[in-house]
C-alpha positions as CSV (number, residue, x, y, z in Angstrom):
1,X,8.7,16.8,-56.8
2,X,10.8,18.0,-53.8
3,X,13.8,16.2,-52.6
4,X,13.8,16.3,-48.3
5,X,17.0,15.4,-46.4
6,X,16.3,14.4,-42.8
7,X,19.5,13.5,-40.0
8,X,17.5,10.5,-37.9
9,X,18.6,8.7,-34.7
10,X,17.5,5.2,-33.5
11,X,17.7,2.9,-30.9
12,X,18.8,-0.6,-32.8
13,X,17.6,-3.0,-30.3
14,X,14.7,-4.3,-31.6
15,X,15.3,-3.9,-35.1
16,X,16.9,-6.3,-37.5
17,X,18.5,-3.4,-38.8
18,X,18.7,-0.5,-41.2
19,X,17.3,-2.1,-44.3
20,X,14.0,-3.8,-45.0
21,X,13.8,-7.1,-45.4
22,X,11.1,-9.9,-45.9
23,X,10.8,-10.8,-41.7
24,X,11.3,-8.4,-39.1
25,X,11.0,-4.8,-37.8
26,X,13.3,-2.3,-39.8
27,X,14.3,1.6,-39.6
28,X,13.6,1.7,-43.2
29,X,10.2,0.1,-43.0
30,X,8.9,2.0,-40.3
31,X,9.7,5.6,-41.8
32,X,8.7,4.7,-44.7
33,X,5.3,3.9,-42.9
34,X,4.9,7.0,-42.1
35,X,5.6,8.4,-45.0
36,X,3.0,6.1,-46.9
37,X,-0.1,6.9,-44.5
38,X,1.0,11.2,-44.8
39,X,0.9,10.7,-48.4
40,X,-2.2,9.1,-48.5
41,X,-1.6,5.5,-49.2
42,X,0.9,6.2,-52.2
43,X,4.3,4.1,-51.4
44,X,7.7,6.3,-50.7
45,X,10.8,5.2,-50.6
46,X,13.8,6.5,-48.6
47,X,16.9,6.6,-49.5
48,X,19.6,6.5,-46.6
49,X,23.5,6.8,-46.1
50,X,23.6,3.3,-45.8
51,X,22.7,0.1,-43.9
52,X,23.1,-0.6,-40.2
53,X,23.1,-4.3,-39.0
54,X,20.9,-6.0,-36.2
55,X,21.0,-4.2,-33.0
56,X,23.7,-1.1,-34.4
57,X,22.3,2.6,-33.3
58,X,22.4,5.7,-35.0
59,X,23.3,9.6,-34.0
60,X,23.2,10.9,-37.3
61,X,22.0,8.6,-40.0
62,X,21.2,10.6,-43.2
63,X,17.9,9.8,-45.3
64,X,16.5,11.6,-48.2
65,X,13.2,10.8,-50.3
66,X,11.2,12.8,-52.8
67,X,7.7,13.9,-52.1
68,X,5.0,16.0,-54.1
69,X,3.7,17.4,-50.5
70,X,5.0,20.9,-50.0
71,X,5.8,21.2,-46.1
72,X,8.6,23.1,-44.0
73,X,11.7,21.8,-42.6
74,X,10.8,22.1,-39.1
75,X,6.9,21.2,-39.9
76,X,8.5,17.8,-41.3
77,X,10.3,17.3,-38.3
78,X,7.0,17.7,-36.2
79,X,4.7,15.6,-38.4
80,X,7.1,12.8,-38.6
81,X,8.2,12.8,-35.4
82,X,4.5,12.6,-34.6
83,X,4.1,9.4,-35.8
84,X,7.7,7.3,-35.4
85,X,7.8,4.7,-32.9
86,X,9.7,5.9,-29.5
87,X,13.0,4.2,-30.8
88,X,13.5,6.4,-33.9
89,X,13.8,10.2,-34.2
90,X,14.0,13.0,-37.3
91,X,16.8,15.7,-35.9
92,X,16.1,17.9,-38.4
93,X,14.9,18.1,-41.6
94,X,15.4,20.2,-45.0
95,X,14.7,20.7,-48.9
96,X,18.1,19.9,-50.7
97,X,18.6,19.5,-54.3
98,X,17.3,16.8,-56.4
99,X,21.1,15.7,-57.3
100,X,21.6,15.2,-53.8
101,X,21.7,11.6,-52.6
102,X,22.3,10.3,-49.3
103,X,24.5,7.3,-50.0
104,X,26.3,8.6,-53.5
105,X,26.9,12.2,-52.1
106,X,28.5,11.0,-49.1
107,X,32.0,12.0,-48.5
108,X,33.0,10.1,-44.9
109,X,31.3,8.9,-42.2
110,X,32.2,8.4,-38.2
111,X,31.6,5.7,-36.3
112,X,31.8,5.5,-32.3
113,X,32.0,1.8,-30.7
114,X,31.4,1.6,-27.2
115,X,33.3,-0.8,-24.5
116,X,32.0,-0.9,-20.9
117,X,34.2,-2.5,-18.6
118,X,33.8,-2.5,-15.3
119,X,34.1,-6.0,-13.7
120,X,30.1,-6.5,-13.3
121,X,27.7,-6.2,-15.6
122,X,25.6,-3.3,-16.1
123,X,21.6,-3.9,-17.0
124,X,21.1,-0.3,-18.1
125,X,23.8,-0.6,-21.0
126,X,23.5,-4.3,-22.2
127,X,22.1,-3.1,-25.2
128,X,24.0,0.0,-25.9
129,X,27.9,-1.0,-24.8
130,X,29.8,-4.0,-25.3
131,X,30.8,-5.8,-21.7
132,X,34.3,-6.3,-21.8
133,X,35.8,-6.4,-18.3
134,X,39.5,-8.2,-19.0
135,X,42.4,-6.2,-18.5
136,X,43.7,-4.6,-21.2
137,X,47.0,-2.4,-22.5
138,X,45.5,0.9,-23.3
139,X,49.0,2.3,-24.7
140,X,49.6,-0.9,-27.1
141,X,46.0,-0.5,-28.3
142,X,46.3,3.3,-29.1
143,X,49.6,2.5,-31.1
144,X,48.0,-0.3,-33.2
145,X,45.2,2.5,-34.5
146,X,47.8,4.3,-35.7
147,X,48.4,1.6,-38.7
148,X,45.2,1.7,-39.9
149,X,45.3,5.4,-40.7
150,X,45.4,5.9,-44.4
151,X,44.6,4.4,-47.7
152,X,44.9,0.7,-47.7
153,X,42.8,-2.3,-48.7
154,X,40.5,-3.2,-46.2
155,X,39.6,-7.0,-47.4
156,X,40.9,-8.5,-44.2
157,X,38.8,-6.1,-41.9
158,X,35.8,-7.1,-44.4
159,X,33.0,-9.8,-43.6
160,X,33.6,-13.0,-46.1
161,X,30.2,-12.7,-46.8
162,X,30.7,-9.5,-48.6
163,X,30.8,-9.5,-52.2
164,X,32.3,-6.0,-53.1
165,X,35.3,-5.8,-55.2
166,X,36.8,-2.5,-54.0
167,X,38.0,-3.0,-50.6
168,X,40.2,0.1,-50.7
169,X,39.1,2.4,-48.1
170,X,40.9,5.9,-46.6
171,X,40.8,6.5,-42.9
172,X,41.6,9.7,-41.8
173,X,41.0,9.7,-37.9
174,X,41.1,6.8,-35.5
175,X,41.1,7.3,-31.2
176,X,40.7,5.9,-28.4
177,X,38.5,7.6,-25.4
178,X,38.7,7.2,-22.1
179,X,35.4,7.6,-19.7
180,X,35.4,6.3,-16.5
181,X,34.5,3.0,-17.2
182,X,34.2,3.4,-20.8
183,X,36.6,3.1,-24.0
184,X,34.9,4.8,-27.3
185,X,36.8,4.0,-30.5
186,X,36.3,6.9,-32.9
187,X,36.9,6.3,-36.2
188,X,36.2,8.2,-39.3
189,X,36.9,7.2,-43.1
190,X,35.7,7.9,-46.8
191,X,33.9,4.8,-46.7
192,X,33.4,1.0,-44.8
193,X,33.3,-2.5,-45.6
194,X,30.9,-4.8,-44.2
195,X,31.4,-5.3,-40.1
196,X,34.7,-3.5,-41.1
197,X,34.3,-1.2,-37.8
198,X,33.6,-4.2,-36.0
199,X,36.2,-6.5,-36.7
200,X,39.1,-3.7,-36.6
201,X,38.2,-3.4,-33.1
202,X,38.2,-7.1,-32.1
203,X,41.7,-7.1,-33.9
204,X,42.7,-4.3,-31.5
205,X,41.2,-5.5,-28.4
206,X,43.7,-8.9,-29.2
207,X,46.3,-6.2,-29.1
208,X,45.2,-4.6,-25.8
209,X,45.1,-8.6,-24.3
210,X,48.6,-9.2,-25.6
211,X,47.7,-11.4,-28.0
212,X,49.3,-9.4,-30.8
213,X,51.6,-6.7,-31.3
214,X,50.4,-3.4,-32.3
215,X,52.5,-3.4,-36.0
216,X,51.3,-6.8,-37.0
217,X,48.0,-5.0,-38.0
218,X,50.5,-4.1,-40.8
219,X,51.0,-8.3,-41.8
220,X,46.8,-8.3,-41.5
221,X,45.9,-5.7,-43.9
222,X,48.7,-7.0,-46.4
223,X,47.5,-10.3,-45.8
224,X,43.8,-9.2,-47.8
225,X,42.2,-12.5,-45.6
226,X,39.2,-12.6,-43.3
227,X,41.1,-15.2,-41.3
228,X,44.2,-13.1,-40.4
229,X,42.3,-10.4,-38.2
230,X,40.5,-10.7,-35.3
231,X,36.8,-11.6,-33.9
232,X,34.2,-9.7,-34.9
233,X,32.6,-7.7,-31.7
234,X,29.0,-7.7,-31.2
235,X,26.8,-5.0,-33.0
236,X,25.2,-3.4,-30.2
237,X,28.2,-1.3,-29.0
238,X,28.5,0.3,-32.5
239,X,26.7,3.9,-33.3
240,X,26.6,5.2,-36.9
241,X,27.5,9.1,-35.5
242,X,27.9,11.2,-38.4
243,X,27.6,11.1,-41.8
244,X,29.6,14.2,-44.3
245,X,29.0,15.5,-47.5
């Protein structure tokens, strides 16, 4: 058997996201599609960094499966790309090592989440930036990511629907863009919770409103509570954007 590795990008909108599940239209179902009708009915399963929710995009989502059929890189990049739906995409596409794993050889990943805020709203992006048009203090928000660089438990940041015991996460890089009317938090760690990304920026944005100071992210993290940090922004702004090993 040969192990492929294959970087992917998608368009989350109409999915229900990464993973499949029982109702709805999935990344992972519709690869692995693909996969089932190339290898001639037989089922394959892909493997990938990890799970994106409803409506979250990916730049560089990492997948591997293994596969008996002996093809080229770039010839599985053409065949596959042959037969995805518009809204998903193989970048490239390579024969790795069968002790390579997408998810459990995964050092970091980097995450992009994207604010538009001009006053009005903008049709093109509704699905692909969050609307926020409220005034906001872009030098109070920049000094509030710098407390969340570092090793530090995460459990406040975390969904309380998540049931992982080890919320300890390291983030190494954390910024603030600005682009005309856009702000693009960047932020890159060994690891994320569930709606983690998410909620750490609806904690900031309540720093940018004035609604908190940038150092009481400090009292949130030591707090380890769901309730002490802020709202949870919507999924659509959020772009899985790299993923190192």
């Amino acid at each position: 058997m040969n192990r492929v590795k294959c970087i992917i990008s998608y368009d989350g909108s109409d999915f229900v996201g990464y993973q499949v599940q029982p109702n709805g239209r999935t990344v992972q179902g519709e690869i692995e599609k693909v996969l089932s009708r190339m290898h001639k009915g037989e089922f394959v399963r892909i493997h990938g960094s990890g799970r994106t929710d409803r409506g979250v995009h990916a730049k560089g989502q990492v997948i591997h499966f293994d596969t008996y059929l002996d093809l080229k890189g770039e010839q599985w990049t053409r065949a596959l790309n042959a037969q995805l739906p518009e809204d998903i995409v193989v970048l490239t596409t390579e024969s790795v090592d069968c002790s390579f794993h997408a998810r459990f050889s995964a050092k970091g990943k980097e995450y992009h989440y994207y604010l538009y805020r001009d006053t009005k709203r903008n049709p093109f992006l509704r699905n692909y930036a969050f609307h926020y048009p409220y005034p906001l203090e872009i030098d109070s928000m920049k000094k509030a990511l710098e407390f969340f660089l570092g090793t530090h438990d995460f459990t406040s940041f975390s969904s309380a629907k998540s049931d992982i015991e080890d919320r300890v996460r390291t983030i190494d890089m954390f910024r603030l863009v600005e682009e005309e009317q856009k702000l693009i938090f960047k932020i890159k760690g060994n690891g994320f919770l569930y709606n983690m990304v998410r909620i750490i920026v609806g904690t900031v944005l309540e720093v940018g409103e004035g609604k908190r100071k940038p150092e009481d992210v400090l009292e949130i993290l030591q707090a380890k509570n769901r309730g002490a940090a802020g709202k949870t922004v919507p999924g659509h702004g959020l772009y899985l954007y790299k993923v190192y090993y």
